[in-house]
C-alpha positions in Angstrom: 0.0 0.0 0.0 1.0 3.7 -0.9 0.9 6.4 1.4 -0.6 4.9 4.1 1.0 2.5 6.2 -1.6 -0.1 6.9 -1.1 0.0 10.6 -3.2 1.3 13.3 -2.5 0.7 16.8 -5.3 -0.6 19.2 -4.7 0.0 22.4 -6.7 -1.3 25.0 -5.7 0.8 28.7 -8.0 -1.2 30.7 -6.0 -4.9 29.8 -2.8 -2.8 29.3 -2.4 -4.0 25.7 -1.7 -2.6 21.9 -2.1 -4.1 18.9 -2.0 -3.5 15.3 -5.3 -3.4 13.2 -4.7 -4.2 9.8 -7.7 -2.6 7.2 -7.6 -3.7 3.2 -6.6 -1.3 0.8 -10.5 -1.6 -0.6 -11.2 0.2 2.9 -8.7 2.7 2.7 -10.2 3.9 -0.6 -13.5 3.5 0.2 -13.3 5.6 3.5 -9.5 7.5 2.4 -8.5 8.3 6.0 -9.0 11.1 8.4 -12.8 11.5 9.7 -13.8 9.3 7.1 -11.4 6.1 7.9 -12.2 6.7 11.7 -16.1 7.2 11.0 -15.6 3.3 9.9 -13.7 1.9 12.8 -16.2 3.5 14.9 -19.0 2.1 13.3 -17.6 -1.6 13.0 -15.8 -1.8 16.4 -18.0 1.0 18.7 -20.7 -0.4 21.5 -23.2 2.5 20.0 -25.3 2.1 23.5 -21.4 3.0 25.4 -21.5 6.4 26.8 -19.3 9.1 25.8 -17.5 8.3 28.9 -17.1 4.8 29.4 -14.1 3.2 29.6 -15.5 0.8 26.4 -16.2 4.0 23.9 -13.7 4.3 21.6 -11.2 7.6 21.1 -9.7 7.3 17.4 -7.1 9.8 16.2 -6.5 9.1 12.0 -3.7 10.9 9.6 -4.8 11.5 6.1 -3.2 10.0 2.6 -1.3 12.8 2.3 0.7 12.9 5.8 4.2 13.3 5.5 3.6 15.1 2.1 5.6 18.5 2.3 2.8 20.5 0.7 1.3 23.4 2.5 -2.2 22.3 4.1 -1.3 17.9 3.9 -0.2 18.1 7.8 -3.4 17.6 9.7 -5.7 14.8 10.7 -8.6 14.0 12.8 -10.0 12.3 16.0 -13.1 11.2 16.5 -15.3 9.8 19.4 -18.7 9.9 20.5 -19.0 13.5 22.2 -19.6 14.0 25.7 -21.2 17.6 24.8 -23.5 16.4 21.8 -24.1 12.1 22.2 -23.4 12.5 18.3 -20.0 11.4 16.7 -17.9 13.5 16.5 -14.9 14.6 14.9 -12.1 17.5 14.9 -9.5 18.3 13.0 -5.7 19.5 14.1 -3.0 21.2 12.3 1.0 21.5 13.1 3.3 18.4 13.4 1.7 15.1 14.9 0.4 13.9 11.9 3.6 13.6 9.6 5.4 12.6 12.5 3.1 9.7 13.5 3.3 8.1 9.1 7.2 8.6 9.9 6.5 6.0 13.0 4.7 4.0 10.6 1.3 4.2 11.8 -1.7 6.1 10.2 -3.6 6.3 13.6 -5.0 4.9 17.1 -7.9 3.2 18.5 -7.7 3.4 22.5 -10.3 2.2 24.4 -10.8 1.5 28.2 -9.7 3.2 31.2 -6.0 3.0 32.9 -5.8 2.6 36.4 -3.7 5.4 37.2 -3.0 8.6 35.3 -1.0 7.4 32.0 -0.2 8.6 28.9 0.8 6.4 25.3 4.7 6.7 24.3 5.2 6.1 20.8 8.9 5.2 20.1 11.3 2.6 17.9 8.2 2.2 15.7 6.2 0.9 19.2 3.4 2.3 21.3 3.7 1.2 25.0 1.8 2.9 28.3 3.7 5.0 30.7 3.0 6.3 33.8 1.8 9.7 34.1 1.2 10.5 37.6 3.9 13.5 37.6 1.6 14.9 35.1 -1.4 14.7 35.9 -3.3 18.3 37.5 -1.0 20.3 35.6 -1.6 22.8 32.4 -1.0 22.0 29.0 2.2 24.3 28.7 3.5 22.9 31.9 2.7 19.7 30.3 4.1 20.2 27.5 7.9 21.6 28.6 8.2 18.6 30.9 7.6 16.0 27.7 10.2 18.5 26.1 12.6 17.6 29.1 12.1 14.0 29.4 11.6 13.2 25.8 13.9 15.9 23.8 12.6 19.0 22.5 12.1 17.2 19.0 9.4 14.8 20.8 5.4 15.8 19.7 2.8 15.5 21.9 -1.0 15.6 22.3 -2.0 16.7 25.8 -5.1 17.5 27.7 -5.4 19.9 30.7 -6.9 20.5 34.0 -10.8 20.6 31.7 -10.1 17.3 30.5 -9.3 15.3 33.7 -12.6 17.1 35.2 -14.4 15.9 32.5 -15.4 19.4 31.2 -17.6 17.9 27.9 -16.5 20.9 25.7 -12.4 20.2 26.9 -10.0 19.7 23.7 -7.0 18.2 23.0 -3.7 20.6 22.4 -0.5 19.8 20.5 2.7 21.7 21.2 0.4 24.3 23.7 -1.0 25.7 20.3 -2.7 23.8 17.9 -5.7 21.9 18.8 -8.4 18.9 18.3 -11.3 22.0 19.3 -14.8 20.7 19.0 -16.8 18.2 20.7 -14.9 17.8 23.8 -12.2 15.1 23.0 -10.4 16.3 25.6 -13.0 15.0 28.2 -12.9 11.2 26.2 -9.1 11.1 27.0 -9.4 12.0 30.7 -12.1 9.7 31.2 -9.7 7.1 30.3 -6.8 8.6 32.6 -5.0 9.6 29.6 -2.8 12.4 30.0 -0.8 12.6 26.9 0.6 11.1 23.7 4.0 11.6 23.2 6.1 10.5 19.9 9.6 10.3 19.7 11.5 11.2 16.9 11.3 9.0 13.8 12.9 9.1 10.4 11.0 6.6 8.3 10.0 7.3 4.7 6.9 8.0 3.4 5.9 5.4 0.5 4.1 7.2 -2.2 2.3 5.8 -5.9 3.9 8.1 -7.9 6.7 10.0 -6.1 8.1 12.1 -9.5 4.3 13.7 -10.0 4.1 14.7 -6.5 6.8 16.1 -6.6 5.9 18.0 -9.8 2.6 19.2 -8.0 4.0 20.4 -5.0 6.7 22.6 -7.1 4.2 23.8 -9.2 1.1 23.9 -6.3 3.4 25.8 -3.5 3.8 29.0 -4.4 0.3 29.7 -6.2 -0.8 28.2 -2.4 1.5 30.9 -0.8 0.1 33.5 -3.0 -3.3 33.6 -3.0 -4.9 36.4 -1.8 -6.3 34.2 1.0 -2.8 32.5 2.0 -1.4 36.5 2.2 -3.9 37.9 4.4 -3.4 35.0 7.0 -0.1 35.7 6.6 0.1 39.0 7.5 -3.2 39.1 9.7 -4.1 35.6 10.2 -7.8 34.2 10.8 -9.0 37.3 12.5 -7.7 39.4 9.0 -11.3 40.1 7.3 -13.0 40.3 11.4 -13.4 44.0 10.3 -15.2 43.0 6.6 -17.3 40.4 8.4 -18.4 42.8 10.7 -19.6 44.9 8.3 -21.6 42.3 6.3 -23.2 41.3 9.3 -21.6 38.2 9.8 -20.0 38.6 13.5 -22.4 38.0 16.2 -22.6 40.4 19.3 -23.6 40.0 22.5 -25.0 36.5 22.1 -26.0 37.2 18.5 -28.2 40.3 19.7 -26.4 42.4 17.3 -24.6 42.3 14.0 -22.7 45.0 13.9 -20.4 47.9 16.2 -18.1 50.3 14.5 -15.8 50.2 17.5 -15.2 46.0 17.9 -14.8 46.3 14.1 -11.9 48.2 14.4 -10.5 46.7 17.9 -10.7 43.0 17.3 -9.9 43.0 13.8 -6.8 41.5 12.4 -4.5 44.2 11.6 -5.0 45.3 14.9 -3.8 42.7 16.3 -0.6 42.7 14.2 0.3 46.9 14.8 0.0 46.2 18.6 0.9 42.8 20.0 2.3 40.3 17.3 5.9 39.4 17.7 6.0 36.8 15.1 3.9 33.9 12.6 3.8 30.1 13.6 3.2 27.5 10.8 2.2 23.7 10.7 4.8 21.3 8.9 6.1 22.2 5.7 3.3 25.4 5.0 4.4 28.2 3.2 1.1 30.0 4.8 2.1 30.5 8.5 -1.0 32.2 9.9 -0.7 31.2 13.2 -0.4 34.3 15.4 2.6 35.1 18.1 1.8 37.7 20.5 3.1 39.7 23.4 1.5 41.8 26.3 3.7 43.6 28.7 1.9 45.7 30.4 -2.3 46.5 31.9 -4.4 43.6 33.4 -4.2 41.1 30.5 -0.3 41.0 30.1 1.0 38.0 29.1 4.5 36.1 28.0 5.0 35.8 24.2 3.5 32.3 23.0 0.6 31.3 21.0 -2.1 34.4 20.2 -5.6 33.9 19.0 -7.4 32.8 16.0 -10.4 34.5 14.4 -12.9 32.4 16.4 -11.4 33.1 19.9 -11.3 36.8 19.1 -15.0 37.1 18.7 -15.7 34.2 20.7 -13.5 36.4 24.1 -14.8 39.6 22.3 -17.9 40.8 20.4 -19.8 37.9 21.1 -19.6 38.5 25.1 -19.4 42.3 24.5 -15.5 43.4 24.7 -13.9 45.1 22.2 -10.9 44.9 24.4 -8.0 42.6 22.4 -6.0 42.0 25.1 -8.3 40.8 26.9 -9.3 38.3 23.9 -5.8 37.2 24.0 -5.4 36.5 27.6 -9.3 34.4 27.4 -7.0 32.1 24.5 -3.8 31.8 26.5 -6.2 30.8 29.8 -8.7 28.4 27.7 -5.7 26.8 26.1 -3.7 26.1 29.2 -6.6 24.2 30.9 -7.9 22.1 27.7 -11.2 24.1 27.2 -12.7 25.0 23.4 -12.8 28.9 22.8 -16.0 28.2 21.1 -18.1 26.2 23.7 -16.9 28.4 26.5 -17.1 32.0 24.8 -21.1 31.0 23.6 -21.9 29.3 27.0 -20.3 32.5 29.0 -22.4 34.7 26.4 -25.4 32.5 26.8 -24.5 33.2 31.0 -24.7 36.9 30.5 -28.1 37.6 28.3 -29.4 35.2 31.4 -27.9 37.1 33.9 -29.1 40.4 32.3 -32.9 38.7 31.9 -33.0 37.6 35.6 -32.9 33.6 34.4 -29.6 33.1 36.0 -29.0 35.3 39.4 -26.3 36.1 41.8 -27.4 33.0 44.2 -26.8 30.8 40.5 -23.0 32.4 39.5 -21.9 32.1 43.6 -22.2 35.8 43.3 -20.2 36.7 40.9 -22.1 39.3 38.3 -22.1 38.5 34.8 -22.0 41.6 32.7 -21.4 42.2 29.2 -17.8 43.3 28.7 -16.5 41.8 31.9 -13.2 40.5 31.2 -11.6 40.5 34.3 -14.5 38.6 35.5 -14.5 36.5 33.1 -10.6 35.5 33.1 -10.2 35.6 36.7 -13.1 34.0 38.0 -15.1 32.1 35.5 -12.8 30.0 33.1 -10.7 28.9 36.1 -14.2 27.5 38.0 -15.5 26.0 34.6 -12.1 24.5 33.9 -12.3 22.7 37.5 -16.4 22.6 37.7 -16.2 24.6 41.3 -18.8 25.8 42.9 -22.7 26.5 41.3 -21.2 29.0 38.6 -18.4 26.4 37.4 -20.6 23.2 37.8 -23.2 24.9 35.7 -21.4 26.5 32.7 -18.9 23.5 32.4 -21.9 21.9 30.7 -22.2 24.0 27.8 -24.9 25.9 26.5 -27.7 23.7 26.2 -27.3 21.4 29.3 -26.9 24.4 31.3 -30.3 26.5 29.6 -31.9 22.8 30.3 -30.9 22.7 33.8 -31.8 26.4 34.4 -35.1 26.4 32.6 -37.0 29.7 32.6 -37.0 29.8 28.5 -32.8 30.1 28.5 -32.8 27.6 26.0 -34.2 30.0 23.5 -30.9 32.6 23.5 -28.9 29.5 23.1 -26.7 29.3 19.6 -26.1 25.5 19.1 -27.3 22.9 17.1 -27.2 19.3 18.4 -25.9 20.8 21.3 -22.8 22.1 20.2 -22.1 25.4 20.2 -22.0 27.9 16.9 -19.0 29.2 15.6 -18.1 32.8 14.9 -20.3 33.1 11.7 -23.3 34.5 12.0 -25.9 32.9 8.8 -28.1 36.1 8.9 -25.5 37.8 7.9 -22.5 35.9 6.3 -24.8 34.0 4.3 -28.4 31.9 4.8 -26.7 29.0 3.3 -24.5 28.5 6.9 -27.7 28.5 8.8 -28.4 25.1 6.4 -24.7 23.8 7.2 -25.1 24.0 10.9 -27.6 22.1 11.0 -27.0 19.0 8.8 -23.6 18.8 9.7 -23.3 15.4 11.6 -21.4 16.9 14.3 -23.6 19.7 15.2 -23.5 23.7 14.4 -19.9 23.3 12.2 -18.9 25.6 9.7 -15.7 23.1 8.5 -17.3 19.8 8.5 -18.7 21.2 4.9 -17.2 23.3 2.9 -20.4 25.4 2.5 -18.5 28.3 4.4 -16.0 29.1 1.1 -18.8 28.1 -1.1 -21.5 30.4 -0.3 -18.6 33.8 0.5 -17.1 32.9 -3.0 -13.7 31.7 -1.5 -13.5 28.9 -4.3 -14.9 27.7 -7.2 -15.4 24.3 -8.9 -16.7 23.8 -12.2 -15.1 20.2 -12.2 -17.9 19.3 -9.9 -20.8 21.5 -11.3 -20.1 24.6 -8.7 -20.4 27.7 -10.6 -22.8 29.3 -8.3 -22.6 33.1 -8.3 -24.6 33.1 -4.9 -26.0 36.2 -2.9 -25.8 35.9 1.1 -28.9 37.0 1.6 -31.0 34.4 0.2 -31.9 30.8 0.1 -31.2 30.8 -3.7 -29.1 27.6 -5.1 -27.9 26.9 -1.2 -29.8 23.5 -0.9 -27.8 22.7 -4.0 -24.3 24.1 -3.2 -25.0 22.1 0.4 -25.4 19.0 -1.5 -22.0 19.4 -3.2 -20.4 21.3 0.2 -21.2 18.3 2.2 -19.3 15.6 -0.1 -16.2 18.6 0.0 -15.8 18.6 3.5 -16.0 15.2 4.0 -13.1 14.8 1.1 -11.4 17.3 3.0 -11.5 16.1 6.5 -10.7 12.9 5.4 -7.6 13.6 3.3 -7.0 16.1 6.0 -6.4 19.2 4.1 -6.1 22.2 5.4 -9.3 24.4 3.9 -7.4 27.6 3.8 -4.6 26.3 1.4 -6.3 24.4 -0.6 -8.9 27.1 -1.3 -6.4 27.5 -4.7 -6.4 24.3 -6.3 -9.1 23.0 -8.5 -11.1 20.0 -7.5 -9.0 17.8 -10.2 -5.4 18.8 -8.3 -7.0 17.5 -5.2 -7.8 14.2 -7.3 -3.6 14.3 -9.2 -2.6 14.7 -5.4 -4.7 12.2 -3.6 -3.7 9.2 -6.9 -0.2 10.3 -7.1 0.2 9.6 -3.2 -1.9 6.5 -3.0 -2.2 5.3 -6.3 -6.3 4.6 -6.0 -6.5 5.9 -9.3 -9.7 8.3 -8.1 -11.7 10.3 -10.5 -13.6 14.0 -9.5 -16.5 11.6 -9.9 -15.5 8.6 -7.4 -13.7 11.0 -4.8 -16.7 12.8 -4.5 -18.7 9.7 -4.0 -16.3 9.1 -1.4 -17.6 11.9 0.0 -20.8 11.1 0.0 -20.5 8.2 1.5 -18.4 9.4 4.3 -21.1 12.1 5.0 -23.9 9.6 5.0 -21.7 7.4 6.9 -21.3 9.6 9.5 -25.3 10.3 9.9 -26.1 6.5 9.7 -23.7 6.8 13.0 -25.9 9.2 14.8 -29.0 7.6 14.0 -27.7 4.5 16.1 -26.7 6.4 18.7 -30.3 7.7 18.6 -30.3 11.0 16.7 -33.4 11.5 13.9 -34.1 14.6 11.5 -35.8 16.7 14.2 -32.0 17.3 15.6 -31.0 18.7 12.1 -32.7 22.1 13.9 -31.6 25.5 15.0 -32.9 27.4 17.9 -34.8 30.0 18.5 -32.2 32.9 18.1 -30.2 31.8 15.2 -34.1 31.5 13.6 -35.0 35.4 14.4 -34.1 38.1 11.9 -31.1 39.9 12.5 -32.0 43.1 14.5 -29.3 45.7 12.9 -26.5 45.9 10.4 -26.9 45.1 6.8 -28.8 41.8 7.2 -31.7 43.7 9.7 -35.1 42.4 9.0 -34.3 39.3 6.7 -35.9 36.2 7.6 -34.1 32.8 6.7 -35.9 30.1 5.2 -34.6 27.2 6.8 -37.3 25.1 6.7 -37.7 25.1 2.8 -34.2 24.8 2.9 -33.9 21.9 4.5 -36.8 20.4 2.5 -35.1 20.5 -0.4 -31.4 19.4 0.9 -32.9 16.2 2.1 -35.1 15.9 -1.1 -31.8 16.3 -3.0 -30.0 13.6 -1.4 -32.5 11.3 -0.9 -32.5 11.1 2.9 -35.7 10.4 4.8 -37.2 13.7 6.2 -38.1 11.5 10.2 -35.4 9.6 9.9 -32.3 12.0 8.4 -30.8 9.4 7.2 -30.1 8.0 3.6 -32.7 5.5 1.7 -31.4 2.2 1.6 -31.1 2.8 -1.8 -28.9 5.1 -1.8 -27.2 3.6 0.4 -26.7 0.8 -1.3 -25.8 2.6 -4.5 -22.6 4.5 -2.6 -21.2 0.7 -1.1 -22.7 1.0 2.1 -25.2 -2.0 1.9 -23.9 -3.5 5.7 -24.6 -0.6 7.3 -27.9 0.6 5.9 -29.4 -3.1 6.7 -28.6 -2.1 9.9 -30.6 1.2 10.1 -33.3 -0.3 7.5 -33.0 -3.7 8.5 -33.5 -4.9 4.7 
């Protein structure tokens, strides 16, 4: 086999044993890797009535075909589990340097299930994965963490680490590699400390990557690097990384305020936005393996209430999610949120929406000072915020901590009083940063039927719909207005077979926003030699998507979870979008209509099922 290895450990921390799983190369290019491989272990080898938490659910982390590639974008891959904030399956995707690292060990992922006695973590070394003691770390942050693995292991070893969120169990903890990229959504984090798993360290390995045709790779990433690097895409992340265009989406009405009360303030606009950030605290760019992009953001703060050491600054989400969203438009203060949220394991997302979600309650009367232990809950309260609430959701202290370490939705269920209503998730999981009112109706449609809950990267609707690519290989010439639910069922249909091809080749969506849909077939055949066509890749993507939904239906999910709640329903109240209804409902209609899913069930027809080689698994939803 090319590319991948054919290996994936299976490690079992209960019986204190690994092994190798072996999959045919028929599998591989059925399911490619990433999400999509994992989204079939899980579904073979998964107890689906095994709570997120037990020791038997499984906790899957999968590299792509393209790992070890040195093309900008071909270093990330995905884990996946059965979230502890949701119940669906989930998955996440990470950047930086595991994922080459781990083909160079020869693997192309783990399968870890059960639960180690003690605190433990895997050590993946001379081409062998064995479990370590990890008592010494255990309690401790995830830069602490992750200089003592530098110490003991060399400072070449890569790790994957969870913090103080993730041994509490916090359902919206993640999973951080080198203190600054991270496995986000869905609260993998929590899966690994339920099974006393501190950390996965690799030690340094040289081994070769095996690929189909090594001469036309090389040919594509000569020719594919610099048009990557100099797209006007790659140089604005460059320069200004993810939060570059904050200031343009602000102004299109696509940057929620105050819990999504608003769409649009002159003054965050400025404050948060990108450039900003650059003129006042960056001291320098961080990159993933081999890309030419480096968007990832270095800052400093020396002085005020919200310094900070130089080390890993903020994306676009955290900005707005430590921001406008919870009513700063202080930036420091949006940096120090990150730096404080990645240290103990927690999701920007998830905890930015659930503090906003704390404040419109607060300012209602649905949560009150006998609820938050006293503490007030304004809008714009950072010090509040960083000093008292993040640390007590992190270790789930008191009423205020125990409460908001939920997320959104458990906590507006648990409160009552109508909360629910101002909460912005779907399936439970919090939105991200992109408000569909106003960045485009065709998102609200994404965050719904995205198997993982309110995701605007599980499809690739996001760059569809804001005319970030184009693919007339595929039938995608679109020229579509935000505003409307015009040609968006139809772009979803093609967006959700995209992001599944994406997450499961693990590609990088910004840099490979300038290739064509047929260089994403030459690179996938020249590495792996399945000889894919536009057409059978993006059946592969269908069936990965519909894969992935057949998953949540046996774990108890049915169409009436494809929903959105009350606020992300209501018309924007100001800004450019004001006044314009979505309509989701029609929307939907027509996506399920389109792909031949059952409107109860949300899942495919057996049919169709059948038709994409998945004939097993729909007997088992369809029992014919």
């Amino acid at each position: 086999m090319f590319a991948n290895t054919g290996r994936i450990a299976k490690v079992d921390l209960t019986g204190g044993k690994v092994d190798d799983i072996h999959l045919s190369e028929e599998v591989y290019r059925a399911f490619m890797g990433g999400s999509g491989l994992a989204a079939k272990l899980f579904l073979d080898m998964a107890d689906m009535s095994a709570g997120a938490l037990s020791p038997e659910a499984p906790l899957i982390f999968m590299n792509g075909p393209l790992a070890g590639v040195r093309l900008s974008g071909a270093s990330r891959m995905s884990a996946a589990a059965r979230s502890p904030l949701t119940g669906a399956f989930a998955d996440s995707s990470c950047g930086g340097y595991f994922a080459p690292a781990l083909r160079h060990a020869g693997y192309d992922g783990m399968m870890i299930t059960g639960k180690a006695e003690r605190p433990s973590m895997l050590l993946i070394s001379r081409g062998a994965v064995s479990i370590v003691d990890a008592g010494t770390l255990w309690g401790k942050g995830i830069t602490e963490t992750t200089a003592m693995v530098r110490e003991a292991y060399g400072a070449r070893a890569r790790s994957l680490v969870i913090g103080p969120a993730g041994e509490n169990l916090v359902p919206f903890a993640c999973v951080m590699h080198e203190a600054h990229h991270a496995f986000g959504r869905c609260g993998l984090g929590a899966v690994m400390g339920s099974k006393h798993l501190k950390a996965i360290v690799m030690e340094p390995h040289t081994g070769a990557v095996s690929l189909a045709d090594p001469s036309r790779m090389k040919e594509l990433v000569k020719e594919l690097t610099p048009r990557i690097k100099e797209y006007l895409m790659s140089q604005v992340l460059h320069d200004f990384g993810s939060p570059g265009n904050l200031e343009g989406h602000m102004y299109t009405g696509d940057v929620p305020i105050k819990n999504w009360t608003s769409n649009f303030s002159e003054e965050m606009a400025e404050a948060l936005t990108g450039s900003t950030l650059s003129e006042t605290y960056l001291t320098g760019t961080g990159t993933c393996a081999y890309c030419a992009v480096a968007c990832k953001r270095i800052v400093k703060i020396d002085d005020g209430p919200f310094a900070i050491p130089e080390g890993p600054g903020p994306e676009y989400e955290t900005v707005v999610s430590f921001g406008s969203l919870v009513g700063s438009a202080d930036l420091a203060a949006a940096c120090k949120a990150g730096r404080v949220c990645n240290d103990l394991g927690m999701d920007t997302i998830s905890a930015g929406a659930t503090i906003a979600w704390a404040m419109e309650a607060f300012e209602k009367g649905d949560l009150s000072a006998k609820d938050t232990d006293g503490a007030a809950l304004e809008w714009g309260d950072m010090h509040t915020v960083i000093d008292t609430v993040l640390p007590a959701m992190a270790a789930r202290s008191g009423k205020l901590g125990e409460l908001l370490s939920l997320g959104s939705r458990a906590a507006a269920v648990k409160t009552g009083r109508g909360s629910i209503a101002y909460t912005v998730q779907s399936k439970g999981l919090e939105a991200p940063m992109h408000d569909p009112r106003g960045g485009g109706h065709g998102h609200a449609l994404a965050y719904a039927v995205s198997p993982r809950g309110a995701c605007h990267v599980a499809t690739a609707m996001h760059f569809m719909e804001t005319g970030a690519c184009n693919y007339p290989e595929i039938g995608f010439e679109f020229n579509l207005e935000a505003l409307t639910d015009e040609g968006k069922p139809e772009t979803m249909v093609l967006s959700a077979a995209l992001g599944a091809i994406e997450n499961s080749a693990c590609l990088c969506q910004y840099s490979d926003r300038s290739l064509s849909f047929i260089e994403i077939v030459e690179l996938l055949n020249a590495a792996t030699g399945f000889g894919y066509t536009a057409e059978t890749l993006m059946e592969a993507g269908y069936r990965i998507f519909h894969l992935k939904r057949l998953i949540n239906y046996l774990l108890g999910l049915r169409a009436s979870d494809d929903s959105l709640t009350e606020r992300m329903r209501e018309p924007a109240r100001d800004g450019e979008p004001a006044g314009i209804p979505i309509e989701f409902d029609s929307m939907l209609e027509r996506f399920y209509a389109l792909m031949d899913m059952d409107p109860e069930q949300g899942i495919a027809r057996a049919d169709k099922l059948e038709s994409l080689g998945l004939g097993d698994e729909a007997r088992l939803a369809w029992g014919k």
